[in-house]
C-alpha positions as CSV (number, residue, x, y, z in Angstrom):
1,X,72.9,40.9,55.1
2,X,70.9,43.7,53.7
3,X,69.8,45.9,56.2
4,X,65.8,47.5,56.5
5,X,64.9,50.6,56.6
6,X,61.0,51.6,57.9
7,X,59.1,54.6,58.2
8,X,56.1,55.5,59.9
9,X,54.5,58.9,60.1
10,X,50.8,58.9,59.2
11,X,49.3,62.3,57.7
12,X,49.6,65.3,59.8
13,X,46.9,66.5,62.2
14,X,45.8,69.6,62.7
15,X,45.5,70.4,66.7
16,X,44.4,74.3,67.2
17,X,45.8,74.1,70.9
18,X,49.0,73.7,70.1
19,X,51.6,77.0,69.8
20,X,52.5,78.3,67.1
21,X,56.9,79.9,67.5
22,X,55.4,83.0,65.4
23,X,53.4,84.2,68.4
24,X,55.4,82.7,71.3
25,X,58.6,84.0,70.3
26,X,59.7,86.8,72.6
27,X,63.6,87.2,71.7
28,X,65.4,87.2,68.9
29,X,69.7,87.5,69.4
30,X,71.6,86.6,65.8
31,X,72.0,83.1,65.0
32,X,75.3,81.5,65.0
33,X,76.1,80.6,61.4
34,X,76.4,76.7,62.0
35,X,75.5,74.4,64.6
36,X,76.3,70.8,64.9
37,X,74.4,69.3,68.2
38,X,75.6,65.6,67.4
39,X,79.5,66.5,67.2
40,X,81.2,64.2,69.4
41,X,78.1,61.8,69.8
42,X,78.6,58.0,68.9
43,X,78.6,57.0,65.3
44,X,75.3,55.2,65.4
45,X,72.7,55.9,68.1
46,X,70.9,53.3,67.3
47,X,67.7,52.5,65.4
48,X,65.3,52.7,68.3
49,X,63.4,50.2,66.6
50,X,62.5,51.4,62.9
51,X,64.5,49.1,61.3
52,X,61.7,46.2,62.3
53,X,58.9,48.7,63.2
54,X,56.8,51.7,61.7
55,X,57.7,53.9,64.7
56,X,59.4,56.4,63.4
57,X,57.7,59.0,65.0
58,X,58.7,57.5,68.8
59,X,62.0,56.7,67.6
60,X,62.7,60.4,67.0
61,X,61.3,60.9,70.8
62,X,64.5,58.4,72.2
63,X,66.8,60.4,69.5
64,X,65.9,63.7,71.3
65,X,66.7,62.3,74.3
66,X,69.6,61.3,73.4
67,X,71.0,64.5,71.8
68,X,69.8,66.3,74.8
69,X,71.3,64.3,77.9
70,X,74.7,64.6,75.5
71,X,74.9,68.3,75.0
72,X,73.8,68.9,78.6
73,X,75.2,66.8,80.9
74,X,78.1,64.9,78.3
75,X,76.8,61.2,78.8
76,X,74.0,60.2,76.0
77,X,71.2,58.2,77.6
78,X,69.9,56.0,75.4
79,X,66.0,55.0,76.2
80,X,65.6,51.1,75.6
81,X,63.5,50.0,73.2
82,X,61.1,48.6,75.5
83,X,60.2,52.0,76.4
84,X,60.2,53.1,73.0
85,X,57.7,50.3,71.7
86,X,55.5,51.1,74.9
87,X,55.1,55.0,73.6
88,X,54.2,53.2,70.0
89,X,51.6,51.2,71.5
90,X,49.9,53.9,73.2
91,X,49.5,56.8,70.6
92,X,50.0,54.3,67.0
93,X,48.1,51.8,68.8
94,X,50.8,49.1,68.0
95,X,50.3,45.3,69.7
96,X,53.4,43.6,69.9
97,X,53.6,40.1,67.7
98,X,50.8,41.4,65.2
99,X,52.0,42.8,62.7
100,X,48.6,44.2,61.6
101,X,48.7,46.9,64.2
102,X,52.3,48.4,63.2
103,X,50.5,51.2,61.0
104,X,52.7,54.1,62.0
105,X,51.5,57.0,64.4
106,X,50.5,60.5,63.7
107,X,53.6,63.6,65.2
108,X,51.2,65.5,67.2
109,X,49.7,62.5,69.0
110,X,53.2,61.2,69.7
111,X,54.4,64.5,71.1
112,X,50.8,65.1,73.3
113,X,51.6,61.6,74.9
114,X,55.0,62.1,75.5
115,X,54.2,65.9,77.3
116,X,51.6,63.6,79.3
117,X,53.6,60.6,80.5
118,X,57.6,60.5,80.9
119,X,59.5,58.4,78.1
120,X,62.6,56.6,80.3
121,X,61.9,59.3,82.7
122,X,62.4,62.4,80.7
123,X,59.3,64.1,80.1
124,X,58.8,66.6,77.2
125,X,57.9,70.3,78.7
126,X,56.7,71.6,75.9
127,X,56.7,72.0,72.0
128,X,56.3,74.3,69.5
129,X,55.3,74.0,65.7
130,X,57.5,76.4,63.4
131,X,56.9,77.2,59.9
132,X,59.0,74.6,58.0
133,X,58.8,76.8,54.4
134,X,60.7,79.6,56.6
135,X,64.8,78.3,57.0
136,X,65.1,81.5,59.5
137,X,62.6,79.8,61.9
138,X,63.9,76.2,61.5
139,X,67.7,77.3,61.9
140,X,66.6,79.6,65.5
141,X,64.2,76.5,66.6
142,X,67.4,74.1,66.2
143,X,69.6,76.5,67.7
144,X,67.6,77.4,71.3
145,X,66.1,74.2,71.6
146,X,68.7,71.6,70.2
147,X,66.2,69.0,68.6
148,X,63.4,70.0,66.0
149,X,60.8,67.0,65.4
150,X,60.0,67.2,61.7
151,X,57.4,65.4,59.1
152,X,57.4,64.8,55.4
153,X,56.7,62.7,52.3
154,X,59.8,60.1,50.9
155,X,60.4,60.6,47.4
156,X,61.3,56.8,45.9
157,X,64.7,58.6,45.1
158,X,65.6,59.0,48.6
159,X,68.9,57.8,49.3
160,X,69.3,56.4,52.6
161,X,72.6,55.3,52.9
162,X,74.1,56.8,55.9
163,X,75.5,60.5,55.2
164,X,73.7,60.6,52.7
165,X,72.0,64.9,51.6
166,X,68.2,64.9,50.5
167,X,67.7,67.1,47.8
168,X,64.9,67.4,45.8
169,X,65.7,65.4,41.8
170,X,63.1,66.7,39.5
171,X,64.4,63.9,37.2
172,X,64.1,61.1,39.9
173,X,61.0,59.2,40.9
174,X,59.4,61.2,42.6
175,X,56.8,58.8,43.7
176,X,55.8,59.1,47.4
177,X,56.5,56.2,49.4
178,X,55.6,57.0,53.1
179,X,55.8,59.5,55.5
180,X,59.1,59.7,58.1
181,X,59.8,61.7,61.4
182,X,63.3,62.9,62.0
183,X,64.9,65.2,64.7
184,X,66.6,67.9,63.1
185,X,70.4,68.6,65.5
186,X,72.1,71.2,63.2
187,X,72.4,73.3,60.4
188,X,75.6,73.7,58.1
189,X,76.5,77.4,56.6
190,X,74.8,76.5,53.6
191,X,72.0,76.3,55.0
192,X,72.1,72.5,54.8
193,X,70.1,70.9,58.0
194,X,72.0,67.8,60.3
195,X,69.7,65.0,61.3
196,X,69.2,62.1,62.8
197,X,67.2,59.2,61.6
198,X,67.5,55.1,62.2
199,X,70.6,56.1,64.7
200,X,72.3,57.8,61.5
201,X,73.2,61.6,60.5
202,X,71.8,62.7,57.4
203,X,71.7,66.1,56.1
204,X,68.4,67.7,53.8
205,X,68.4,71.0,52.0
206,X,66.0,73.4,52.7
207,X,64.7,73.3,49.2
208,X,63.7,69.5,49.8
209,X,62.0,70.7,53.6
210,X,60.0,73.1,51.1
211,X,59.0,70.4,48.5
212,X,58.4,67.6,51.0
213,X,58.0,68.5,54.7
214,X,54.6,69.7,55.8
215,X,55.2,69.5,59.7
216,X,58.3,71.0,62.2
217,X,58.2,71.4,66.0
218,X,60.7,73.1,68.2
219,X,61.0,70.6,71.1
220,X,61.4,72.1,74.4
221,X,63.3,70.2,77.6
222,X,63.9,70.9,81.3
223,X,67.1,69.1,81.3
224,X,68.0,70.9,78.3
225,X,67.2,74.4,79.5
226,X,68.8,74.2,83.1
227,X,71.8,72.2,81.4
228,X,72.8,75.1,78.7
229,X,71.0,78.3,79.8
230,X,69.0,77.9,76.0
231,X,65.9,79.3,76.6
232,X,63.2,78.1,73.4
233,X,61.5,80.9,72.2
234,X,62.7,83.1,74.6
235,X,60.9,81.3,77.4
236,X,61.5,80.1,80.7
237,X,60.6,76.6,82.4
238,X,57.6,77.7,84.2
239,X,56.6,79.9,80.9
240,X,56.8,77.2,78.7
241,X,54.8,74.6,80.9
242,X,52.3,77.4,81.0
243,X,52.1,77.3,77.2
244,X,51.6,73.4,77.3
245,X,48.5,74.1,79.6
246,X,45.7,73.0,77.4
247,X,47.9,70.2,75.7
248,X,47.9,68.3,79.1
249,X,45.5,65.9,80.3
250,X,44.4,64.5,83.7
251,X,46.3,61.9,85.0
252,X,42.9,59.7,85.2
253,X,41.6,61.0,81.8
254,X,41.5,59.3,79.0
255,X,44.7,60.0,77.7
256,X,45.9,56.3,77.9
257,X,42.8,54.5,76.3
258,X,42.0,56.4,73.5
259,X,45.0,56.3,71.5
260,X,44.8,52.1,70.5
261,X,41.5,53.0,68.7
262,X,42.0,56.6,66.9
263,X,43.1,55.3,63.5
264,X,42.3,51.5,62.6
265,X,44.2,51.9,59.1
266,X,44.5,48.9,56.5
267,X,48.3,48.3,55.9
268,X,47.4,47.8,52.1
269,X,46.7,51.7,52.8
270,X,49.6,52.9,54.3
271,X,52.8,51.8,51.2
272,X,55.2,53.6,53.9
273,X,55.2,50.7,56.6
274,X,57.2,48.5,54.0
275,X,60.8,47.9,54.5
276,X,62.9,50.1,52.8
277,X,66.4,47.6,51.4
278,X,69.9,49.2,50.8
């Protein structure tokens, strides 16, 4: 049976509240010269839905979670996909059974919701964006904070066969088929980033995050921090969730009923929401 593949990230926004690492960053100890934070995890973690749905962007949200309960406590909790779906609904906008609404969801809006209201329980303390063109700043963000949520364009040349290393091919079709979100786990001496992305590892050179990626956080969590003693950007708990203050919204705002109608996207417009075949 040939399996699908989706994808899901819409264009990136541009949100002047959130942090940048350049200006929150307060230490900087030398970087280890590879880091692997899925060694030892299962084989396949699971699709979190984007093999049938456009939610990338929230499937990268159960991924963290799952990288994170693993490296910090040793048992992976795995969100169910009912609670993955929910998140899609509110910041994509998604109704389940209509296929019209599965348009994909914007990184920053996924990430404000999820810092607002707790995905299976774990709620996200903060996050940072990083400079994606700068492998330094990629490589320290995976490093402290274990998961980096990343955004970029899918070159029609893109293998994705589990395993598989995106690099750019000038002589490939370069034709842009979507947009994707994937949680960067590790880096490789090389240089050579580990990620995770329909419940698969994949790995992407840093010339490809130049050519195609346009969007990196540093995700920040509690369980994380008081698990390993990492610190994100040199901050702690309470120093962090100060950072976050202007991202979060009152509980009786409008956080929750806003989201449905921020985008109402034709899926003739959006070529990234087809199934991918392999």
């Amino acid at each position: 049976m040939t399996a699908l593949k989706k994808f899901g990230r819409l264009p990136r926004a541009f949100d002047p509240r959130i942090p940048k690492l350049s200006l929150v960053a307060v230490t900087q100890p030398p970087l280890p010269s590879e880091i692997n934070y899925s060694a030892g995890m299962a084989a396949n973690l699971g699709a979190m839905l984007n093999d049938t749905l456009g939610d990338c962007t929230c499937a990268a949200v159960g991924h963290a979670i799952q990288v994170w309960s693993f490296n910090a406590g040793g048992t992976t909790i795995t969100p169910p996909d009912a609670d993955i779906e929910k998140l899609y609904e509110e910041a994509g906008g998604y109704v389940p059974g209509n296929p019209a609404t599965d348009n994909g969801a914007v990184i920053q809006t996924v990430l404000t919701d999820w810092l607002n209201g707790p995905v299976d329980g774990n709620q996200l303390t903060a996050f940072v964006e990083i400079d994606q063109r700068r492998p330094a700043n990629v490589k320290r963000a995976i490093w402290e904070s274990a998961c980096v949520d990343i955004g970029f364009d899918v070159p029609a040349f893109m293998n994705m066969n589990p395993g598989a290393t995106w690099d750019v091919d000038p002589s490939g079709d370069n034709t842009i088929i979507g947009g994707h979100s994937v949680i960067l786990v590790g880096y490789q001496s090389d240089g050579t980033y580990i990620l995770e992305s329909w419940g698969d590892i994949y790995f992407m050179t840093p010339a490809f995050m130049e050519q195609f990626c346009d969007e990196a956080y540093m995700l920040a969590d509690k369980s994380w921090v008081e698990g390993t003693g990492n610190t994100p950007a040199g901050l702690n708990i309470l120093q962090l969730e100060a950072l976050m203050q202007a991202m979060r919204e009152p509980v009786d705002g409008p956080h929750k009923q806003h989201r449905h109608h921020r985008r109402q996207m034709k899926k003739r417009d959006l070529p990234h929401l087809q199934p991918v075949q392999r």
